[in-house]
C-alpha positions as CSV (number, residue, x, y, z in Angstrom):
1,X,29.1,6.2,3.8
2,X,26.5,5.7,6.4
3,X,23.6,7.4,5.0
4,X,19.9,5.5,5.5
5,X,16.7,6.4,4.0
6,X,14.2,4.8,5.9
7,X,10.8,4.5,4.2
8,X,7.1,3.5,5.0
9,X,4.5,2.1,2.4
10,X,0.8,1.1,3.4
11,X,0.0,-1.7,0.7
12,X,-3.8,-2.2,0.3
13,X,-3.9,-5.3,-2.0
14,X,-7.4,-6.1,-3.8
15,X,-8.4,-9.5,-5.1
16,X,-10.6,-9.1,-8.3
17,X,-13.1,-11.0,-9.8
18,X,-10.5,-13.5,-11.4
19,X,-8.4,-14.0,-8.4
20,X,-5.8,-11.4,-9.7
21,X,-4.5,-9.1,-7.2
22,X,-4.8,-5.3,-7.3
23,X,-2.6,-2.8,-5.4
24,X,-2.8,0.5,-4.0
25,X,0.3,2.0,-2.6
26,X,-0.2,4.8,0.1
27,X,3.3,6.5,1.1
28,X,4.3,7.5,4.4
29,X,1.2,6.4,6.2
30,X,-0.1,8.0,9.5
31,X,1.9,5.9,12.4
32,X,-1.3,5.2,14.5
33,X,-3.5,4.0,11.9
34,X,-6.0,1.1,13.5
35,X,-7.3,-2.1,11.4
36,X,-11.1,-0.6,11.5
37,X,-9.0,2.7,10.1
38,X,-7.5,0.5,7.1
39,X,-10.5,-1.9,6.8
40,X,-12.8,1.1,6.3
41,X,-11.3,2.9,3.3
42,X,-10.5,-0.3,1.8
43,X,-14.3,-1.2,1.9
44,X,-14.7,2.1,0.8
45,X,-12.3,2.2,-2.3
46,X,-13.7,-1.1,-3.1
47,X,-17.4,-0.1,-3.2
48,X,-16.3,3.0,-5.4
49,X,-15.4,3.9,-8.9
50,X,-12.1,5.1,-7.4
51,X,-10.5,2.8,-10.1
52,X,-12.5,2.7,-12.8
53,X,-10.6,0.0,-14.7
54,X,-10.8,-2.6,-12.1
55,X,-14.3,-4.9,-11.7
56,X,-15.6,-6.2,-8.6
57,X,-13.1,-5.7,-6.5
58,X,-12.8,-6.9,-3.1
59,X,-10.7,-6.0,0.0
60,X,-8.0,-8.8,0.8
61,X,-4.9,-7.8,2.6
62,X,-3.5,-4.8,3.8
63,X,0.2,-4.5,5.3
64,X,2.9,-1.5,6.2
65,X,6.2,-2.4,4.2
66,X,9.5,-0.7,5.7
67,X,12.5,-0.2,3.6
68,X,15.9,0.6,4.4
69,X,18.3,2.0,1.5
70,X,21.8,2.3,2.7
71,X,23.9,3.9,0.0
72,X,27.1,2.5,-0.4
73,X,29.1,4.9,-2.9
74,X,28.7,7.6,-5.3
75,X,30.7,7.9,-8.4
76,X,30.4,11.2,-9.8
């Protein structure tokens, strides 16, 4: 079998005020999204009670992760 799924993740990843690192996964972002674009809403989400559980939050890394499932059998 030859069948690919190809998929596209935008990772925004949030340090707290401990250090610990807080995720927010955004599927199948826009392909022409800028850094100003990415930087932006992360300020954004960061000054916000988006997420009310988390406490002083600050933007820290943002990246696009591809994946690539190739299915190699089915067993029915």
């Amino acid at each position: 079998m030859d069948d690919k799924e190809l998929t596209e993740v935008l990772q925004m990843e949030f340090k707290d005020f401990g250090n610990k690192i807080r995720r927010i996964k955004l599927a199948n972002p826009r392909a022409d999204l800028t850094k100003e674009e990415i930087e932006a809403i992360m300020t954004r989400i960061a000054d916000s009670q988006y997420v009310t559980d988390w406490t002083s939050v600050r933007p820290y890394k943002a990246k696009i992760v591809r994946t690539e499932v190739s299915e190699i059998v089915t067993i029915s």
